[in-house]
C-alpha positions in Angstrom: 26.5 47.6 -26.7 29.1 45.5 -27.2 29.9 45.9 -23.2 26.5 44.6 -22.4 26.5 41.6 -24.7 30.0 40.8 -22.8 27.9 41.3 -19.7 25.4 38.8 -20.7 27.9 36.5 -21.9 29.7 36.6 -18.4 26.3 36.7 -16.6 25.5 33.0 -18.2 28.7 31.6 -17.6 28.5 32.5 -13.8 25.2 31.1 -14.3 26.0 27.9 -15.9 29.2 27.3 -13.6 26.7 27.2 -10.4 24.6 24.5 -12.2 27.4 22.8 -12.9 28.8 22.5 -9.6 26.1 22.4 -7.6 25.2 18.9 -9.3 29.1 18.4 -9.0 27.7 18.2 -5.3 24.4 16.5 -5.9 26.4 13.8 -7.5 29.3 13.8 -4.5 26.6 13.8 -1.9 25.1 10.7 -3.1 28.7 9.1 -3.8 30.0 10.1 -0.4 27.0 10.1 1.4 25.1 6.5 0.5 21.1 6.1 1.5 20.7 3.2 4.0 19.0 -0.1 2.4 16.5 -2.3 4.2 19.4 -4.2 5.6 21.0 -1.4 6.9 18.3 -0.5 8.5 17.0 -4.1 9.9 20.6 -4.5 11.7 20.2 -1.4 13.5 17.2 -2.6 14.8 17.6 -6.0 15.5 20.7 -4.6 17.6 18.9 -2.3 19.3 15.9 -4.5 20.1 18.5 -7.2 20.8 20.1 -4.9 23.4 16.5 -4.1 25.0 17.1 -6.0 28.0 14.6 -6.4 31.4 17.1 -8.5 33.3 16.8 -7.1 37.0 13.6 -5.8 36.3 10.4 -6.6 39.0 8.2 -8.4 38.8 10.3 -10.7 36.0 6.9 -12.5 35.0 5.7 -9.0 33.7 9.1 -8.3 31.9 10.3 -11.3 30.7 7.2 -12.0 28.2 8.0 -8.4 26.6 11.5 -9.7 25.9 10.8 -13.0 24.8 8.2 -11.8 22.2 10.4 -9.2 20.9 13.4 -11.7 20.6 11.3 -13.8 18.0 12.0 -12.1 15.1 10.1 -11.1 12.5 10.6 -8.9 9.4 10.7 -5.7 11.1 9.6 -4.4 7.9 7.2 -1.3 9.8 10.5 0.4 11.8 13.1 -0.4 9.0 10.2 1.5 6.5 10.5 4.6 9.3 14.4 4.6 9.0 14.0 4.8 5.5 11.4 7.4 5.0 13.8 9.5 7.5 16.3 9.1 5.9 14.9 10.2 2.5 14.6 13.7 4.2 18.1 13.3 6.5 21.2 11.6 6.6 21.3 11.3 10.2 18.7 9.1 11.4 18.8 9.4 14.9 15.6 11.3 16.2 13.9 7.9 14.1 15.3 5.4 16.0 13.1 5.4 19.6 9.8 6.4 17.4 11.0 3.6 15.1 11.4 1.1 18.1 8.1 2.5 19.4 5.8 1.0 16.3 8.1 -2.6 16.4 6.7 -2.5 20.2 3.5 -1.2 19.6 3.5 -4.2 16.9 4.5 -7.2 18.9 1.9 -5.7 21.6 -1.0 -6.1 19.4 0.1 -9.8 18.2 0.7 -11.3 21.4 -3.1 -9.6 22.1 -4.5 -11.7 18.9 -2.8 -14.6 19.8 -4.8 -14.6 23.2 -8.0 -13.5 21.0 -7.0 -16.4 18.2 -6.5 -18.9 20.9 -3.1 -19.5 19.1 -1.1 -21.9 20.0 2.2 -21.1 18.2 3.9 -17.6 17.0 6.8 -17.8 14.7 7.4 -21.1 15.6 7.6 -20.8 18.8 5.1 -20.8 21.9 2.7 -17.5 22.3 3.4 -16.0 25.7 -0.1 -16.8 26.4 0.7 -20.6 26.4 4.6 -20.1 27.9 3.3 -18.1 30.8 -0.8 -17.7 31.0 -3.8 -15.3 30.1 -3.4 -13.6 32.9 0.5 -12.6 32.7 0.1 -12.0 28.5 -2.5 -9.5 28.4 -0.3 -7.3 31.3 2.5 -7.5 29.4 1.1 -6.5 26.5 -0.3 -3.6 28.2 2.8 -2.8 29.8 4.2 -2.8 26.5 1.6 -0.4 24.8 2.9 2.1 27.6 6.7 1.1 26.9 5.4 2.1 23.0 4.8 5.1 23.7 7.4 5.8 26.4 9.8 5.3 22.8 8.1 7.6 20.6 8.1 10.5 22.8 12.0 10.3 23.3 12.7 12.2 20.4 12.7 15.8 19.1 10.3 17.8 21.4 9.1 19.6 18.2 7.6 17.1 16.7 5.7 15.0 19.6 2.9 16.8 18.8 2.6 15.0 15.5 4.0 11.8 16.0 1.2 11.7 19.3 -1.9 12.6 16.8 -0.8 10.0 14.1 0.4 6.9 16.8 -2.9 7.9 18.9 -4.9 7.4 15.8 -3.3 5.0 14.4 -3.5 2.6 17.4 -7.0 3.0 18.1 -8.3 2.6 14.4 -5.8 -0.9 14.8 -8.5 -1.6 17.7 -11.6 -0.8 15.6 -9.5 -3.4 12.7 -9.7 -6.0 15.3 -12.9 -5.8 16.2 -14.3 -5.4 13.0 -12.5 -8.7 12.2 -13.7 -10.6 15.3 -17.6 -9.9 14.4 -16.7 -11.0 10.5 -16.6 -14.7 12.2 -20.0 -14.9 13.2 -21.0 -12.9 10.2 -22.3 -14.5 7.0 -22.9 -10.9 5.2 -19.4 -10.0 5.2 -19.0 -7.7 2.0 -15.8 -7.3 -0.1 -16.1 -3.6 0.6 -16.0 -4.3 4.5 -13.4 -6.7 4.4 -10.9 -4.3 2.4 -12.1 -1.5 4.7 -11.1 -3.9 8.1 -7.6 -5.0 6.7 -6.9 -1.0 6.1 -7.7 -0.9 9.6 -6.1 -3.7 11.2 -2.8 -4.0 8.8 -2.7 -0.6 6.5 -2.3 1.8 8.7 0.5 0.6 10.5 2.4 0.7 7.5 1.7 3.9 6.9 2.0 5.5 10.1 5.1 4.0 10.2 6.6 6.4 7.1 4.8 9.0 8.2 6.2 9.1 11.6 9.7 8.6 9.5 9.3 11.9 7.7 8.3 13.4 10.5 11.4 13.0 12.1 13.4 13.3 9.0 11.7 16.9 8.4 9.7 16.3 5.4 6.9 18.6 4.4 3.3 18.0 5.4 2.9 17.4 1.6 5.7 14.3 1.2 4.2 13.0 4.7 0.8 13.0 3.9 2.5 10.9 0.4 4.6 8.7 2.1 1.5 7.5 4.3 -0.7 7.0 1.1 2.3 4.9 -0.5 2.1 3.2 2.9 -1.4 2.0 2.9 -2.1 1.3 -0.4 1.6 -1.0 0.3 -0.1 -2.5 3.5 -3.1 -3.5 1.2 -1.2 -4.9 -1.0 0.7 -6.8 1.4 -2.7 -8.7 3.4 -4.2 -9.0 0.0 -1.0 -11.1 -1.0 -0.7 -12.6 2.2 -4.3 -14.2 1.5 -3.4 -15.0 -1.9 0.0 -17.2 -0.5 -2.3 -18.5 2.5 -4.2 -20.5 -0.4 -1.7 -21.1 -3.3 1.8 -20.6 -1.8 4.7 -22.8 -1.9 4.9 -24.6 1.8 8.4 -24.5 1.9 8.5 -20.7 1.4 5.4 -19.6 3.0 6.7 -21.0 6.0 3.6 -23.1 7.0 1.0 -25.0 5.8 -1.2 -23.9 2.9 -4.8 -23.4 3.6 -5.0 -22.7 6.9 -7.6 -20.2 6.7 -9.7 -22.1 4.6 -9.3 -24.9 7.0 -10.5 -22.1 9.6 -13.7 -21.0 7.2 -11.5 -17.3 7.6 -13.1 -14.6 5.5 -10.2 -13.1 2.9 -10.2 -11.4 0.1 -10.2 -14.3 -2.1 -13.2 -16.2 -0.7 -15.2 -13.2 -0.7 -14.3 -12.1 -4.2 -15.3 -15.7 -4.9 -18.8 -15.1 -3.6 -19.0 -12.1 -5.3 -18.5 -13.6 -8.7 -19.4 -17.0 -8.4 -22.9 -18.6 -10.0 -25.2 -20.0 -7.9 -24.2 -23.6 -8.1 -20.7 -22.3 -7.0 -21.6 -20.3 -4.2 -23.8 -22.7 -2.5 -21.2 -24.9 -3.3 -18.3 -22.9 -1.3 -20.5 -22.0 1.3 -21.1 -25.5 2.2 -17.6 -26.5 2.0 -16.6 -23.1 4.5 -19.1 -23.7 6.9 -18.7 -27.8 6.7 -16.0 -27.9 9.6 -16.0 -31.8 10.0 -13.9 -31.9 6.4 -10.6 -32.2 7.1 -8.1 -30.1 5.3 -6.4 -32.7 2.7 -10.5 -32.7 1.5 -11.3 -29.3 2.0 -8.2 -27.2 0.7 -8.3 -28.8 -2.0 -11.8 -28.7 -3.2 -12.0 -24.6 -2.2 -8.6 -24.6 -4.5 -10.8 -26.1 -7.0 -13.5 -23.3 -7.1 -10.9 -20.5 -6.6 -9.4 -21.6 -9.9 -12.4 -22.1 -12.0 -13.5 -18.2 -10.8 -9.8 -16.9 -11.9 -9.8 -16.1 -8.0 -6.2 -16.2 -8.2 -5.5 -13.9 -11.0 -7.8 -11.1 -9.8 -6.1 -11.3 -6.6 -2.2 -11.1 -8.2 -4.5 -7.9 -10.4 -5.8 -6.2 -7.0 -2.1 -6.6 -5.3 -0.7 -4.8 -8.5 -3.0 -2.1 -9.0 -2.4 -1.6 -4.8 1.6 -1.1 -5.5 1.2 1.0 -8.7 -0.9 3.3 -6.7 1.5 3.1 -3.6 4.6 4.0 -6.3 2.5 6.5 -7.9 2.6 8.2 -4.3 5.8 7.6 -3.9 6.9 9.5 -7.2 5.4 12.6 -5.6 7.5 12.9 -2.7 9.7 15.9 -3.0 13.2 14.0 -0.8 16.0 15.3 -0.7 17.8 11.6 -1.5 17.0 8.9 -3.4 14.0 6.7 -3.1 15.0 3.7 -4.4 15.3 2.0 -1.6 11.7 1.8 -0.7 10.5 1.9 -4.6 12.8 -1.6 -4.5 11.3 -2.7 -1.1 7.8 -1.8 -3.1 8.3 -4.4 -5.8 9.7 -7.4 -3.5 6.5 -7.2 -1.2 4.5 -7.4 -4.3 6.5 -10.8 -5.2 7.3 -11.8 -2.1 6.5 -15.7 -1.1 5.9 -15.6 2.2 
């Protein structure tokens, strides 16, 4: 008897030791080992897209557009968020980087493709490649860099093209269906709430979330913790457009970056003028549909008058409400993920979309 208890007694110890140094280890690891932030992350790729050079390249007019796009900056928040979501299941990041370069491509494509749709004049404060080159030469690049895209994501681990194909194939053309859901909202007057969130989960969303998805794919996640990581992403990429619209109409100019109003000057459709409609009383909504569709007002009338019935409807604070209730469902995602490190760095990246100012 008393050989067994000892046994026991021994047993537990053993037992308890292990515990104790594995999270000796855990603890090490994490000491030793640091996760990459967002700026970690954002160097690598701004080196690496900085280092994506044409020169040499023929014919130059179809090369040097890609470059000059690219070189424009940006947040490069969509392949930084696949570094990180790799890295949540690996230390070593490097079967990321090409797919992560491959959506920051893929991105820039479809923006210098609106910019020939929006007939815009200026990106980032500097000309569209539409306007520094022509029509013609921007929507060959572009295509050219679609191809380039996808040239980038398949120079990676062969095992997991198969998925990183099925989620950038979809992903791209449900991007498309965005667009075009967005282009027939402007000659719509029936655009519903309902439609509009459903086109800017399209167009925006899903980008976001492919873009962690195709991060834990190459980290090695499970089809569980990918299939959470791209829910955290979309309901993040709601939340960001929602807010985006929200700054468009009450942002600081200085921080927004450019002027406030814009798409109320442009009679866009966005989440706050057509949660407007939806709550507004008669008087009201006549009132803002005459002031959207009046486009001889000019915007120091205008803005400020749509401002106006925004406020009186508590436009703004359901907005601020829908951008929250977004991010607490992207977190609550988040929380599921089984990773192997920490996620702080994207439950941090989380919060400062949701207060971002521009």
């Amino acid at each position: 008897m008393l050989v067994r208890v000892m046994l026991t007694n021994v047993y537990s110890a053993y037992i308890n030791f292990h515990v104790l140094i594995r999270s000796f280890f855990n603890i090490l690891h994490q000491i030793i080992i640091p996760m990459l932030s967002f700026a970690d992350c954002k160097i690598m790729i701004d080196n690496k897209i900085e280092n994506l050079t044409f020169k040499g390249y023929r014919p130059k007019e179809l090369y040097e557009p890609i470059s000059y796009i690219l070189k424009l900056g940006g947040k490069r928040l969509r392949p930084v968020m696949t570094l990180m979501a790799c890295n949540l299941f690996d230390e070593t990041i490097d079967y990321a980087v090409n797919p992560a370069l491959a959506i920051e491509i893929f991105h820039n494509f479809t923006l210098l493709h609106d910019d020939i749709m929006d007939k815009a004049p200026m990106r980032r404060g500097n000309p569209t490649v539409h306007h520094k080159w022509n029509e013609n030469i921007a929507i060959l690049s572009g295509d050219a860099m679609n191809i380039l895209a996808y040239q980038y994501l398949c120079n990676t681990k062969s095992e997991y093209l198969p998925s990183l194909l099925e989620i950038f194939s979809q992903t791209a053309m449900e991007i498309c269906e965005g667009q075009q859901m967005d282009m027939n909202f402007e000659t719509r007057d029936d655009v519903s709430l309902t439609e509009y969130l459903e086109m800017i989960r399209l167009k925006t969303a899903v980008l976001l979330a492919a873009s962690l998805k195709i991060g834990a794919i190459c980290g090695g996640a499970s089809e569980t913790s990918g299939e959470l990581l791209y829910s955290f992403g979309l309901n993040l990429g709601m939340a960001f457009q929602i807010q985006d619209d929200f700054l468009d109409a009450f942002g600081n100019e200085e921080e927004f970056g450019k002027s406030i109003g814009g798409d109320i000057v442009a009679g866009k459709k966005t989440f706050l003028y057509l949660k407007a409609l939806e709550v507004a009383s008669k008087e009201q909504r006549d009132e803002l549909l005459n002031l959207y569709n009046d486009s001889s007002q000019d915007a120091p009338t205008k803005v400020p008058a749509v401002q106006r019935i925004f406020r009186d409807l508590s436009i703004s604070d359901l907005a601020v409400e829908t951008v929250a209730n977004y991010t607490d469902t992207a977190m609550k995602s988040l929380s599921e993920v089984s990773a192997k490190n920490s996620k702080q760095g994207l439950q941090s990246l989380a919060y400062q979309i949701m207060r971002r100012k521009n």
